[in-house]
C-alpha positions in Angstrom: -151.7 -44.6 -170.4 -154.8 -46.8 -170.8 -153.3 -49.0 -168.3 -152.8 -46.3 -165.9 -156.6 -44.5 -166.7 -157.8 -48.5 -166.0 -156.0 -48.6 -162.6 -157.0 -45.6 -161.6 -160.5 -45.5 -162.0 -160.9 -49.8 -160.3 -158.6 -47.8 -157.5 -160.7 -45.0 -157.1 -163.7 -47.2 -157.2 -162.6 -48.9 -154.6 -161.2 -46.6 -152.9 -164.4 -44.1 -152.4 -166.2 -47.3 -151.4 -164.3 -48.3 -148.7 -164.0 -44.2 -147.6 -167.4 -44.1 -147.4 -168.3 -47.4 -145.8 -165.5 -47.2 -143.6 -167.1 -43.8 -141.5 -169.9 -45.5 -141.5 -168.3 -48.7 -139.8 -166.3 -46.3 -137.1 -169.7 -44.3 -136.4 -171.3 -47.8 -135.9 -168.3 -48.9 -133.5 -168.4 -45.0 -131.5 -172.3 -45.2 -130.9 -172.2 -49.1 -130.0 -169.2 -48.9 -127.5 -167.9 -45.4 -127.6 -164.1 -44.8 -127.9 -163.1 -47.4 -125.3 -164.4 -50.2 -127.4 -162.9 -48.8 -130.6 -159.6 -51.1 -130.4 -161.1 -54.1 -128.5 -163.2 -54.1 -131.8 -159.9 -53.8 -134.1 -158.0 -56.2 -132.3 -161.2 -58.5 -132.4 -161.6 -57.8 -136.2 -157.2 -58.7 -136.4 -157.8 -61.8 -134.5 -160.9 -62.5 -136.4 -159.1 -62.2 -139.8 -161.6 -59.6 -141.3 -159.5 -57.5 -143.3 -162.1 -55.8 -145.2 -163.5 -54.2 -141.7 -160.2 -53.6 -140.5 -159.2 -51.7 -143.8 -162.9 -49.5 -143.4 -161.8 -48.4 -140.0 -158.2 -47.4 -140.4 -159.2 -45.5 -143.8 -161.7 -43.6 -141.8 -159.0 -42.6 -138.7 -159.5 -45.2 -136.2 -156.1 -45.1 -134.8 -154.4 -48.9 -134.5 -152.4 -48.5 -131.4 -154.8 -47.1 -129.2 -154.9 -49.0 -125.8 -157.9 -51.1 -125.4 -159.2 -49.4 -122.4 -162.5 -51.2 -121.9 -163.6 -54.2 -119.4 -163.4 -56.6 -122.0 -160.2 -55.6 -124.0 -158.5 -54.7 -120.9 -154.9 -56.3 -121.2 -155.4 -57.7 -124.3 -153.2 -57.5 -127.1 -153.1 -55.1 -129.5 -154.2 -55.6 -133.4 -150.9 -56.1 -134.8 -149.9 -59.5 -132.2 -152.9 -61.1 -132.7 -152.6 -60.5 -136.3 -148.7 -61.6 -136.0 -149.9 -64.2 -133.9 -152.4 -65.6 -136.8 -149.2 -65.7 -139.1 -151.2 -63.3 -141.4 -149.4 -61.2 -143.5 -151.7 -59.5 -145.4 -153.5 -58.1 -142.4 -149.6 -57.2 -140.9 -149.1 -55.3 -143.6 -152.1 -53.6 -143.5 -151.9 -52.4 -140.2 -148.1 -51.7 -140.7 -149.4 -49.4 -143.7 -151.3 -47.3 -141.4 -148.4 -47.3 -139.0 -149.5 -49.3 -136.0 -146.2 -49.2 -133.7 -144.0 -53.1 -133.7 -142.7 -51.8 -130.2 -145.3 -50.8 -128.1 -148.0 -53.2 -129.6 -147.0 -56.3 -127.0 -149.0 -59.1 -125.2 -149.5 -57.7 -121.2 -149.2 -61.1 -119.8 -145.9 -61.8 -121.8 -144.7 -58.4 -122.7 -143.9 -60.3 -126.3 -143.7 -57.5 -128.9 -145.1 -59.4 -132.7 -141.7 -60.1 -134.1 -141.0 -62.1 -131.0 -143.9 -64.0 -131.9 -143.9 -63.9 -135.3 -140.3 -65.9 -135.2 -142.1 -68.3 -132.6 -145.1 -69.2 -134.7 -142.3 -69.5 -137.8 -144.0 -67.1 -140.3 -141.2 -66.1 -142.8 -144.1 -63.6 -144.1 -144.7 -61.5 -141.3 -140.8 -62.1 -140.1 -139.7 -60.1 -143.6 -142.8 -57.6 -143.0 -142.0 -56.8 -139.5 -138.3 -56.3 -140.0 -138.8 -54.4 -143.8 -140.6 -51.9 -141.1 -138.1 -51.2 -139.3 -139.0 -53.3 -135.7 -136.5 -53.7 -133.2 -134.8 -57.0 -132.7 -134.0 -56.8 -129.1 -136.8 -56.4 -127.2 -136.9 -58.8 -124.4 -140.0 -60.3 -123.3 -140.5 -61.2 -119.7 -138.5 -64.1 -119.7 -135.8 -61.9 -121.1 -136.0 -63.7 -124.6 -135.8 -61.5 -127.5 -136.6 -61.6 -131.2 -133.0 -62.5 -132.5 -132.2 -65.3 -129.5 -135.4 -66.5 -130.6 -134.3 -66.6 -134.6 -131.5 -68.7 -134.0 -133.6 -71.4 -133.0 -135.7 -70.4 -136.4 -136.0 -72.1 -139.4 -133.3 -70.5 -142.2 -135.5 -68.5 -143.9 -135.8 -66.7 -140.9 -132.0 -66.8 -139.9 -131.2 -65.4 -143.3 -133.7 -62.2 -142.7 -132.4 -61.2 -139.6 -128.9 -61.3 -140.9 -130.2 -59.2 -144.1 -131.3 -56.9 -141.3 -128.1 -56.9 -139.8 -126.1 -56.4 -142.5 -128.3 -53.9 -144.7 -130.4 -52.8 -142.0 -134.4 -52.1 -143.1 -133.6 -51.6 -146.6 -132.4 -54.9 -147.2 -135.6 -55.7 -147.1 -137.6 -53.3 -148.8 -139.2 -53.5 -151.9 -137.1 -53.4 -155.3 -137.2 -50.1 -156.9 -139.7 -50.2 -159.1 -142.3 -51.9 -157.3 -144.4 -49.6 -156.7 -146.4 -46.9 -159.0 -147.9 -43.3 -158.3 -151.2 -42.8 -159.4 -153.7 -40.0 -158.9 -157.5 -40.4 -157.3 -159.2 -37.8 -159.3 -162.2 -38.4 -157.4 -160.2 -37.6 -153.9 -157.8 -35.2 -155.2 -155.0 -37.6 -153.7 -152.1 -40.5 -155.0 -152.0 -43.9 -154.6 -149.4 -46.6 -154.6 -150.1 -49.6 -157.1 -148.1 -52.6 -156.8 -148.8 -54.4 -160.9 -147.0 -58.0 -159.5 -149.3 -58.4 -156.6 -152.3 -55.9 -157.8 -152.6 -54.2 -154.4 -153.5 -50.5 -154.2 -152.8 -48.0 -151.4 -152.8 -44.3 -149.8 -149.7 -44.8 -147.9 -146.0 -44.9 -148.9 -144.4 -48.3 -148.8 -141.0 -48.0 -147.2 -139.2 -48.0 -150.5 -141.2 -45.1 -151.3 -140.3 -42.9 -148.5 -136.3 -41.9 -148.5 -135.7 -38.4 -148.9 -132.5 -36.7 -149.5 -131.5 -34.1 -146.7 -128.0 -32.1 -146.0 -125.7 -32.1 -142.9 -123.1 -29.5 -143.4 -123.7 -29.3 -147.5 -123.3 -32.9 -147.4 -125.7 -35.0 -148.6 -127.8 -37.7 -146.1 -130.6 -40.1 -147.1 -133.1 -40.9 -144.3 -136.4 -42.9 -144.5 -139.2 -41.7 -143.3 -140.7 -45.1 -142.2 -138.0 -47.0 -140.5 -136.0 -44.1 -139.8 -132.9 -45.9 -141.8 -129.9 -43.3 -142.4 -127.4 -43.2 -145.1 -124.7 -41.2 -146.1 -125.1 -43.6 -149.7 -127.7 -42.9 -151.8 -130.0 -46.1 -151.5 -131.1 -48.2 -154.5 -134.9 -46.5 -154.5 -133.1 -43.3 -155.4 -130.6 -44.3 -157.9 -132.9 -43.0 -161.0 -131.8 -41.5 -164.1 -134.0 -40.0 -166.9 -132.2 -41.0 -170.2 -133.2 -40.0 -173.1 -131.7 -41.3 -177.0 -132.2 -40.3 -180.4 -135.4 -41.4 -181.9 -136.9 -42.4 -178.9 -139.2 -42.1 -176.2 -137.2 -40.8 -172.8 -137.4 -43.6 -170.0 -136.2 -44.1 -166.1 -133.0 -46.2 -165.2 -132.3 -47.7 -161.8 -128.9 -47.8 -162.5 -128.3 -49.9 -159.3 -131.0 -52.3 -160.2 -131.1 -52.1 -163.9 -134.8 -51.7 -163.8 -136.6 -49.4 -166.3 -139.6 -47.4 -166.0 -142.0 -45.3 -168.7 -143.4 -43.0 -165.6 -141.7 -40.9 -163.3 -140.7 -43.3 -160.2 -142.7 -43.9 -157.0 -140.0 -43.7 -155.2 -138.8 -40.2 -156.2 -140.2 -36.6 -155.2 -141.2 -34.2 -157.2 -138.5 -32.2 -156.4 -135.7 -34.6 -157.0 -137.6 -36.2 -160.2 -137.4 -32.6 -161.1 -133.5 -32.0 -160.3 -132.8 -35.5 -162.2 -135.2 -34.7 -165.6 -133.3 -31.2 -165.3 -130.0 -33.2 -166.5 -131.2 -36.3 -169.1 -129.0 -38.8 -169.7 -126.0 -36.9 -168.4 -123.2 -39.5 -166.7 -119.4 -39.3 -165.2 -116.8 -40.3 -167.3 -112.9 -40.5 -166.2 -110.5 -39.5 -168.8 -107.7 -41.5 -167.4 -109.4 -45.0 -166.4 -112.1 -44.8 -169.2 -114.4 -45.7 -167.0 -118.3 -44.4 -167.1 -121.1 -44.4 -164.7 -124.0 -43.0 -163.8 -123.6 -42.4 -160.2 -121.4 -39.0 -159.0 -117.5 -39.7 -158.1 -118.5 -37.4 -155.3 -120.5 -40.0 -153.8 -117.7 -42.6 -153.2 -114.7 -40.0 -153.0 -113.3 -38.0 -150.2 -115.4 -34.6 -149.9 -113.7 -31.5 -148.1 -116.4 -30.4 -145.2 -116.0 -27.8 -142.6 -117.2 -28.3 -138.9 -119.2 -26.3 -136.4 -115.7 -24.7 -135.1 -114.8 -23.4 -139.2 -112.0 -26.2 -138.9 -112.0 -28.2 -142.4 -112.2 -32.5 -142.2 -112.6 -34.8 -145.0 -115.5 -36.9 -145.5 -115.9 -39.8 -147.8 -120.0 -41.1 -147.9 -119.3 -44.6 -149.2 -117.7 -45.6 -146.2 -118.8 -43.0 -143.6 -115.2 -42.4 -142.5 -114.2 -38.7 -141.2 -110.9 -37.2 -140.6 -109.3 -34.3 -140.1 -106.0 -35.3 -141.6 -106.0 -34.8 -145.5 -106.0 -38.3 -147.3 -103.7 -39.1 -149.6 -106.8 -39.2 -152.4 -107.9 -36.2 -151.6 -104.5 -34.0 -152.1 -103.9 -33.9 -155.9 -104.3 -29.9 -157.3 -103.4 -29.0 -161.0 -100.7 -26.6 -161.2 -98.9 -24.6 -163.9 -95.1 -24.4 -164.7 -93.9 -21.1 -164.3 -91.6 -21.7 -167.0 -93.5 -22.8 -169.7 -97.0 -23.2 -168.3 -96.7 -26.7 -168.7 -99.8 -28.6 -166.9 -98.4 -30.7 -164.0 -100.0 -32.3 -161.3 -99.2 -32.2 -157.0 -100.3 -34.1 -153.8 -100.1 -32.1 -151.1 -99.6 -35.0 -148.9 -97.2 -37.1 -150.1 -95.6 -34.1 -151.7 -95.6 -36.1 -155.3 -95.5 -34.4 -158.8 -96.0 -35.9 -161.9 -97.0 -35.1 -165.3 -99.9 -37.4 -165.9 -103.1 -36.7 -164.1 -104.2 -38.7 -161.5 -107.3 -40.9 -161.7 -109.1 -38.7 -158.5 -108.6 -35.5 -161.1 -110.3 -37.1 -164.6 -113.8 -36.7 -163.6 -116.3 -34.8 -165.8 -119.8 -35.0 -166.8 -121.4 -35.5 -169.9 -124.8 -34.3 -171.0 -125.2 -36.9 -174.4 -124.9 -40.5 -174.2 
């Protein structure tokens, strides 16, 4: 809790001086050159390295992917290339944090978008940044050369990114869970995200911090905000579990991660920290395989949907595959003897009966570890 009172108040310190000196910075850049001048001056301040200014004007509003409509600026490129351009990272992330576009932000002359460039210049920094963000790898410049021709010809830090991308997508590349912690700005009334390992503070949500669970159908689906990532499976930023044991303190489990937090995740809404704190410590356990987890059988199983028509298909999340013909593991039902009311067990399907239940059937949850 000290800790947290310590960050808070450095953060909010900071925070309400850069507020502050940042409208003064924009109504400097308005009156000096009015609104056409506003992003020749960021993309002069990016080029320039000058973070500090650059972080005043986006925390007051100055939009980073306005065109650059003034004599000077005109077909320039944006803030985010140069800054790609000048291999620097922090001021990548920074205008990734305030959402300045990786597609449209391209060099006129070249029609390069910054990942294309940032795999030119080599900078496995930017590189992770860029593709963590969600940018597209095919964009061809005007030669027709795009971001992953280009990163064969990289160096294998590179190499390995873009396959991380291709195999993961975005979230291969996100933050850990855990990363990040939610603090509140009493001054401003508002959160901010606090990284402990690399000491940087923000308003805006990281990517890892901005999944949210929606519902197609009853079915659960996990999209992200940022990169606009979809998953049927629940991804590793969501996998939390409030656990709570005898004689001590309740805690947080990433039970994809193994990591362990005191405070309610970053990564969570307060609706579905809610749902999970509702249930502490409760976990799946199958009677027949003795097998325990954390995670719901429902999640890797076949799931009985129904379509727009009212027809019924099975759906199984793990894998995203969808049928309308029953699987085999989804056509066990418990059934009764009518002659002694003995317990037995039948697959529709393969029309099998047996006494001994199946594995698919010997679910249940448990509240108490």
């Amino acid at each position: 809790k000290n800790v947290g009172t310590r960050v808070a108040s450095m953060h909010s310190h900071r925070m309400s001086w850069l507020s502050s000196l940042g409208f003064v910075v924009l109504a400097l850049l308005l009156t000096s050159g009015a609104s056409a001048d506003e992003t020749k001056s960021l993309r002069a301040l990016a080029k320039a390295g000058d973070i500090a200014t650059v972080e005043q004007v986006l925390a007051a509003g100055l939009d980073p992917n306005a065109d650059d409509t003034s004599k000077e600026g005109a077909g320039l490129a944006p803030a985010l290339w140069e800054a790609a351009k000048n291999s620097d990272a922090a001021m990548v992330s920074l205008l990734l944090q305030f959402r300045a576009n990786t597609t449209t932000a391209v060099d006129t002359p070249t029609r390069s978008v910054p990942l294309l460039v940032a795999v030119e210049k080599g900078s496995d920094a930017v590189v992770r940044l860029l593709l963590s963000y969600g940018a597209e790898m095919d964009i061809p410049n005007k030669a027709g050369l795009t971001p992953r021709r280009a990163a064969l010809g990289a160096g294998e830090a590179i190499r390995t990114l873009f396959e991380m991308r291709d195999r993961h997508g975005p979230i291969g590349l996100e933050d850990p869970p855990g990363t990040w912690h939610l603090f509140d700005d009493k001054d401003r009334g508002m959160p901010f995200y606090f990284n402990p390992i690399t000491q940087e503070a923000r308003w805006m949500k990281p990517p890892s911090c901005s999944w949210r669970q929606l519902r197609i159908e009853g079915q659960p689906i996990y999209m992200n905000e940022i990169t606009h990532q979809t998953s049927w499976v629940r991804p590793p930023a969501l996998c939390w579990k409030k656990v709570s044991l005898p004689g001590a303190e309740a805690f947080w489990l990433n039970f994809k991660t193994n990591v362990t937090n005191a405070r309610v995740p970053a990564e969570l809404t307060e609706d579905l920290a809610d749902q999970i704190a509702a249930q502490p410590s409760s976990y799946w356990f199958n009677e027949v395989t003795g097998v325990s987890q954390w995670e719901d059988p429902k999640e890797s199983s076949w799931n009985t949907l129904t379509d727009k028509d009212g027809r019924p298909y099975w759906f199984k999340p793990s894998t995203g595959d969808s049928t309308y013909k029953q699987p085999a593991e989804a056509g066990w039902k418990q059934m009764e003897s009518k002659e002694d009311a003995r317990v037995f067990y039948y697959n529709e399907v393969t029309e099998e009966t047996t006494w001994v239940k199946p594995p698919e059937l010997g679910w249940a949850m448990h509240d108490e570890l």
